[in-house]
N, C-alpha and C positions, 0 to 999 in steps of 0.2 A: 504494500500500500504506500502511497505517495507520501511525503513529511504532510504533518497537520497543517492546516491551513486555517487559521485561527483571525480574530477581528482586535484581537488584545495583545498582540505581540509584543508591545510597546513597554507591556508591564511583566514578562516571564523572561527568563532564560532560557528556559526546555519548553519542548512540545508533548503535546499527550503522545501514548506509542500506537500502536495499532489495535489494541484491544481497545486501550480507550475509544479512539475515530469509531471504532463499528459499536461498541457499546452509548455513545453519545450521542453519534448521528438520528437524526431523524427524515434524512433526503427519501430514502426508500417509502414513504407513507406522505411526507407532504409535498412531494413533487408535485402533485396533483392541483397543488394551489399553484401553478407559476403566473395561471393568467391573471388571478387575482393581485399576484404577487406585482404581478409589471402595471397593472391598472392603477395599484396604490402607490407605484414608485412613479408613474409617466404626472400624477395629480399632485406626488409631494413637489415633484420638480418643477412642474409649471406657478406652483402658487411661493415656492420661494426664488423663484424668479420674480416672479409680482410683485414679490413682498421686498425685492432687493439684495436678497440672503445670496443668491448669487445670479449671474449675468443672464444672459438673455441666450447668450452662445451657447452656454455650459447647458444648460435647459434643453436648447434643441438637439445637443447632439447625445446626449441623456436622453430623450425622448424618442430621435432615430433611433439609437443603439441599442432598446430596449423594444420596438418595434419588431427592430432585427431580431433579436433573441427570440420575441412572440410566434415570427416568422418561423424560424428554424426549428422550434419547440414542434409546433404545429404539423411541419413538413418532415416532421418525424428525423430530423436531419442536425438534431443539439445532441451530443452525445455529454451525458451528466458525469462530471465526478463523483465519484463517492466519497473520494475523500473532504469535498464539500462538506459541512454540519447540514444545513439543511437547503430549503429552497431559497432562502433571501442570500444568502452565502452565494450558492451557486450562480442567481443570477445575477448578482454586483459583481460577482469573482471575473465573468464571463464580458460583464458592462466596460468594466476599467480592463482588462486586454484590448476591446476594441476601442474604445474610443480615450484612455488613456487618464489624465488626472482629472477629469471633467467626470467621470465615473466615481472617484473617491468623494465627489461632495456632493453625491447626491443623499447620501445617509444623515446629514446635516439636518439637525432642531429633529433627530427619529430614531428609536430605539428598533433594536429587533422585538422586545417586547409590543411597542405598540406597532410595530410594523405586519407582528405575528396573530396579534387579534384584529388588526383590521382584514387581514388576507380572510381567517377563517369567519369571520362576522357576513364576509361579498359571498363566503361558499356555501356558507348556512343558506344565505337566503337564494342562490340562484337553485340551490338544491331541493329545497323547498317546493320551490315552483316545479322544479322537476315531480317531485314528489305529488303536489298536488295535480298535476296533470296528469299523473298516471292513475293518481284513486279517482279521477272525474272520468275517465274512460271504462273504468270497474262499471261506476257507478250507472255512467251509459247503458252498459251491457244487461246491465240488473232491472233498469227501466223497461229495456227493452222484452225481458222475458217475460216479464208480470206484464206488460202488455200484450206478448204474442200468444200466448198463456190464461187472455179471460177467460174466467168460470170455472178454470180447470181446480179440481178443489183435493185436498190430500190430510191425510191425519196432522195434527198438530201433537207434538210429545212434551209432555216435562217428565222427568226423570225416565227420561227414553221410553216410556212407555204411553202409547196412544191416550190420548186426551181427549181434546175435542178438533174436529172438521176445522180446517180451515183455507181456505184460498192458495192455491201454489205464488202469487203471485203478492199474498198479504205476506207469507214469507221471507219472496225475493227483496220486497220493501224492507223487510225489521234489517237485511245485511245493508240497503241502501241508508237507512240512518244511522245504522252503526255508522259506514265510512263515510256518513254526514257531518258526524261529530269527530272523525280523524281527522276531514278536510278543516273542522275549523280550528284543531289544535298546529296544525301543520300552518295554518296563516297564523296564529297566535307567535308560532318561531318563526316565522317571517320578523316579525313587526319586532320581537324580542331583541332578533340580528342588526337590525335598521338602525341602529344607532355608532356612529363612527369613533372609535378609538383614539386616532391618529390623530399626535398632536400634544398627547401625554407622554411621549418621551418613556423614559426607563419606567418613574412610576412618579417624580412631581411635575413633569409640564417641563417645559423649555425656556431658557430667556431668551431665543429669536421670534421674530411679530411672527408670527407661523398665521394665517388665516383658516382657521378652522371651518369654520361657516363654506369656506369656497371648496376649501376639497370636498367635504361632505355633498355640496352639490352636484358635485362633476362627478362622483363617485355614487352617487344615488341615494344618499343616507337621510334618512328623514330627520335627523337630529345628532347632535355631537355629545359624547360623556360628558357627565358634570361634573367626575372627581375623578383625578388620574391614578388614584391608586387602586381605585374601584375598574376605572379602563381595562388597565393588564392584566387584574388578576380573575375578571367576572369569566366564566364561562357557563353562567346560568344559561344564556341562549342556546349553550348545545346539550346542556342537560336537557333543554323543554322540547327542541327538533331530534335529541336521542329517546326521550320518553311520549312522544309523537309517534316515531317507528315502532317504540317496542309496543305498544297498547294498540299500531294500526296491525302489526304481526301478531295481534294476540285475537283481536278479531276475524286475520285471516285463517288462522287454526280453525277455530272454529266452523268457519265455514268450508275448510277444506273437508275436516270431519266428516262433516254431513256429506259433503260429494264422495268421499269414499265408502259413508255407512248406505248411502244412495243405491250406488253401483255394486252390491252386493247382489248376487242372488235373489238374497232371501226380500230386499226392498225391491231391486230393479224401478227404481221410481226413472232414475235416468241412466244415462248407455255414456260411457267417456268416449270422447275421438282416438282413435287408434293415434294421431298424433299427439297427446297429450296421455299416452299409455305405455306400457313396457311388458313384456313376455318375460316368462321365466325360462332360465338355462336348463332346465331338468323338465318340465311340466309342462306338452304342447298344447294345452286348451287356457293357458289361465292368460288373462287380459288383468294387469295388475295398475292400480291407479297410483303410482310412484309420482307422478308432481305434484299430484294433492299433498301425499305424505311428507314429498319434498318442503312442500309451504308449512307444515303443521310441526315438521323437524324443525324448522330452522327460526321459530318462535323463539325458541328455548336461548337460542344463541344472542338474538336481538334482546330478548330480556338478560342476559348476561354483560352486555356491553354496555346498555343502560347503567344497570351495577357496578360496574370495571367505572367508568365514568365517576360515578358518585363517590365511589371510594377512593378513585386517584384525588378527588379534592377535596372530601372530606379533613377539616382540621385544620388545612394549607396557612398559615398565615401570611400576610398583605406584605407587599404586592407578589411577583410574578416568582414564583419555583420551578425549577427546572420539573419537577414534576410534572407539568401543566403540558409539556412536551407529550405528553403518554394521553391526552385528550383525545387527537383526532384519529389514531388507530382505532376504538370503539364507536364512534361516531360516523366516518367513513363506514366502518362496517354495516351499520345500523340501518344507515341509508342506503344503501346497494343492494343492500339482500331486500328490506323494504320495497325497492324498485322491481328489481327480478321478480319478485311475490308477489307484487300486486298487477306486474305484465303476463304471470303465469295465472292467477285467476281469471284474468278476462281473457285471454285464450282460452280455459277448459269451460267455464261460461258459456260462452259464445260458438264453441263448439259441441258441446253434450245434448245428446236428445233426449227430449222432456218426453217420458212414459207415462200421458196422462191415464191412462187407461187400468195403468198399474197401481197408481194414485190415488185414482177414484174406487180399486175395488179394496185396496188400504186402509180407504175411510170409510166402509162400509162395516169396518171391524172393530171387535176394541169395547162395544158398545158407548161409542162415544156421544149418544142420544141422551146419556145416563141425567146430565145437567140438567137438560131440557126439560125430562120428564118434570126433576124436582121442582125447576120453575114454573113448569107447569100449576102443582100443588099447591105453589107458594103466593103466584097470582089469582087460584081460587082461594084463598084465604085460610091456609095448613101452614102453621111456623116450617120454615125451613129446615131446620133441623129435624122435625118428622120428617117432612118431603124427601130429605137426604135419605133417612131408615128406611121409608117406603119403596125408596128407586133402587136400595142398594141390595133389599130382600128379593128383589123383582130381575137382579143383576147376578146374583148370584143363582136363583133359581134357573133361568136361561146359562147360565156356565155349565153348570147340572146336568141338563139336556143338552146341549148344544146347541145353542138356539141363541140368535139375533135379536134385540131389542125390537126391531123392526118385522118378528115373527109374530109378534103380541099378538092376542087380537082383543077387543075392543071389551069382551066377556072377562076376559084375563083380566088386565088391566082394571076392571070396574072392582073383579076381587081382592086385586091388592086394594085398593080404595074407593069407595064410593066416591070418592070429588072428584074423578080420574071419568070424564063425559066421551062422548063418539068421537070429539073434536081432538081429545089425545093423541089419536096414532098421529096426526099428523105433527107433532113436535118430535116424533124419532126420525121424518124423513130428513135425509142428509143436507139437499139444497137448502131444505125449511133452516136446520139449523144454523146453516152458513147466513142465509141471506137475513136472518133475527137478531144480528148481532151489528146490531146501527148503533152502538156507542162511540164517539169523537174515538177515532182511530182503531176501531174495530176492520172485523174481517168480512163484513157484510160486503156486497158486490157496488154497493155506492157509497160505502166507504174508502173501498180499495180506489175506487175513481178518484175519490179527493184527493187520497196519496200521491196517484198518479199525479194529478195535478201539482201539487204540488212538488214533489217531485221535480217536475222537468222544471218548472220556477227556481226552485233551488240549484239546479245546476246551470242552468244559464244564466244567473247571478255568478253563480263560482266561475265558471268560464271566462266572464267578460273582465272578472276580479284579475286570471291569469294574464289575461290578452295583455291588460290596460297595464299590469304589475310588468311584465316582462318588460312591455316597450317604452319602460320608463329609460 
């Protein structure tokens, strides 16, 4: 490995040796930020040109030369040191060979501390946006079924076991608000990020006029830190867009779940795409749903990075520790695998065929009428809690036999109770029980419509949020 290449030479006599460079470094994980990295070096160097800190030349050829690096970055064509510390290293290292002593003053009135939360403050939020445009494409997909899908109706489970009827498409909704409420934790780390660092120096501020207000501008920031010790050391923002991913990865378990307890057999509610499937090495009939399981594994991991995160700053005292370094390896993580997860959901989505058929004969089982009846009782004027005894003797008796709620006949029924009229059977019929269920946000067939409506409201709000956010 190459001699250390260090920013403080001025104060050591020795350099770290090789263990140390590879134990120190962090280039291999923040490379990733260069573009931000050169955005907040092209914004320092225009505004302390402004501000007279240094010349107008030195500026522009700091601003070509860093172009160029963007350039070469890009065109796959900057080959990185390692023996660099990290990304701000390698690309001044890289600035002052070409273009010479005009490159040594661009780091002037700028710490790597605050140079290093500004970079990851620009990646939080552009990632962000990434993020939220890939759960608003989920979310598409999800609209999309529960409408291609009216009427189609399927058991509803708590404790896995059949409950009552409910709508496949009242369903696809409950996963559409879940990732309703990831999209707004995800603009939440947005706005958390949106605040510009740069300008706090190591960790008290600078005595050069540095114009904060103007880089924040140029750089997108909706406002500047108001305490510079607070600047370098906060990384609450990537705590809130790391606990963003791991709670929108905890939801997508879940729903992987269901797609692979779906595609069982014994449910067959829906059929996965052979693209979004995998065969077994031994076993030539099985069709195994591995992405689902893939999504529902790798929960586990984004809720550990989240962890890792907390506990790297856990305690930390003010301002910046070298610890803080170990930040964006779980946070990267968090977000990537978040991406892939939420591009592999709306692929099996979007590709799986809905078994209404297998659904509806689903919800014929279970005797999931069992409610209805009691309501029935309860609206002729029988405390509920009889009503419940009565439906449950009634429930169990058809277990007995093997017999369907829906086999009663109207003589039965009158002998579990007298209050129990002709007009009865019709609260075990299936659609009866779907379509009686008009309470604000219920699974009635006009309340799914409201959802739907809404629904697509709420995503063409988050859309035009992305559009308008991006092309700032």
């Amino acid at each position: 490995m190459a001699d250390a290449k260090t920013p403080w030479g001025g104060r050591f006599t020795g350099t770290p040796g090789e263990f140390q460079q590879r134990f120190g470094a962090s280039l291999g994980v923040d490379a990733r930020l260069y573009a931000e990295d050169i955005a907040g070096s092209i914004a320092h160097a225009r505004m302390l040109a402004k501000q007279g800190v240094i010349s107008a030349e030195d500026a522009s050829s700091i601003e070509a030369g860093l172009l160029g690096i963007l350039r070469d970055i890009e065109a796959g064509e900057f080959a990185f040191d390692y023996a660099d510390e990290d990304i701000h290293m390698a690309v001044e290292g890289e600035l002052t060979r070409r273009i010479g002593d005009a490159g040594k003053r661009l780091h002037t009135g700028r710490s790597r501390n605050d140079q290093v939360a500004t970079d990851t403050r620009l990646h939080a939020k552009r990632e962000a946006l990434r993020l939220l445009d890939a759960n608003t494409r989920l979310r598409v997909v999800l609209v999309h079924l529960a409408e291609e899908h009216e009427g189609v109706v399927m058991p509803g489970y708590t404790h896995l076991q059949k409950a009552q009827p409910v709508l496949f498409g009242h369903h696809m909704l409950a996963y559409f608000w879940m990732l309703t409420r990831d999209a707004k934790r995800l603009r939440a780390a947005y706005d958390a990020a949106d605040v510009l660092p740069l300008g706090s120096a190591a960790l008290a501020g600078t005595t050069f006029p540095l114009d904060r207000a103007a880089v924040a501008d140029e750089l997108g920031f909706a406002s500047v830190s108001a305490n510079s010790l607070d600047a370098v050391s906060d990384r609450d923002f990537l705590v809130d867009l790391t606990y963003a991913c791991a709670l929108g990865m905890v939801h997508l378990s879940r729903l992987a779940e269901e797609l692979i307890v779906w595609s069982t057999e014994e449910f067959g509610f829906i059929t996965m795409d052979d693209a979004w499937s995998t065969g077994s090495s031994i076993m030539p009939q099985k069709k195994n749903p591995d992405f689902a399981e893939l999504v529902r594994g790798k929960a586990g991991r984004v809720v550990g990075d989240l962890t890792a995160l907390l506990v790297t700053l856990k305690a930390l005292p003010l301002a910046y520790n070298k610890d803080m370094q170990e930040d964006k390896e779980p946070a990267f993580d968090a977000i990537d695998t978040l991406a892939d997860a939420l591009t592999a959901a709306e692929g099996m989505l979007s590709t799986m065929r809905v078994n209404a058929a297998r659904m509806a004969e689903g919800a014929r089982g279970g005797f999931m009428a069992a409610t209805d009846l009691a309501d029935y009782l309860a609206a002729h004027g029988m405390p509920f809690r009889e009503a419940h005894e009565v439906v449950g003797k009634l429930v169990l008796a058809c277990e007995r036999e093997g017999r369907t709620l829906q086999q009663l006949t109207a003589a039965e029924l009158a002998a579990a109770s007298p209050v129990f009229g002709e007009d009865a059977l019709a609260a075990v019929d299936i659609a009866t029980v779907v379509s009686r269920r008009t309470t604000e946000g219920g699974t009635a067939p006009v309340r799914v419509a409201e959802q739907l409506a809404a629904a697509s409201a709420a995503l063409v709000a988050d859309e035009r949020w992305i559009a308008e956010t991006a092309g700032e």
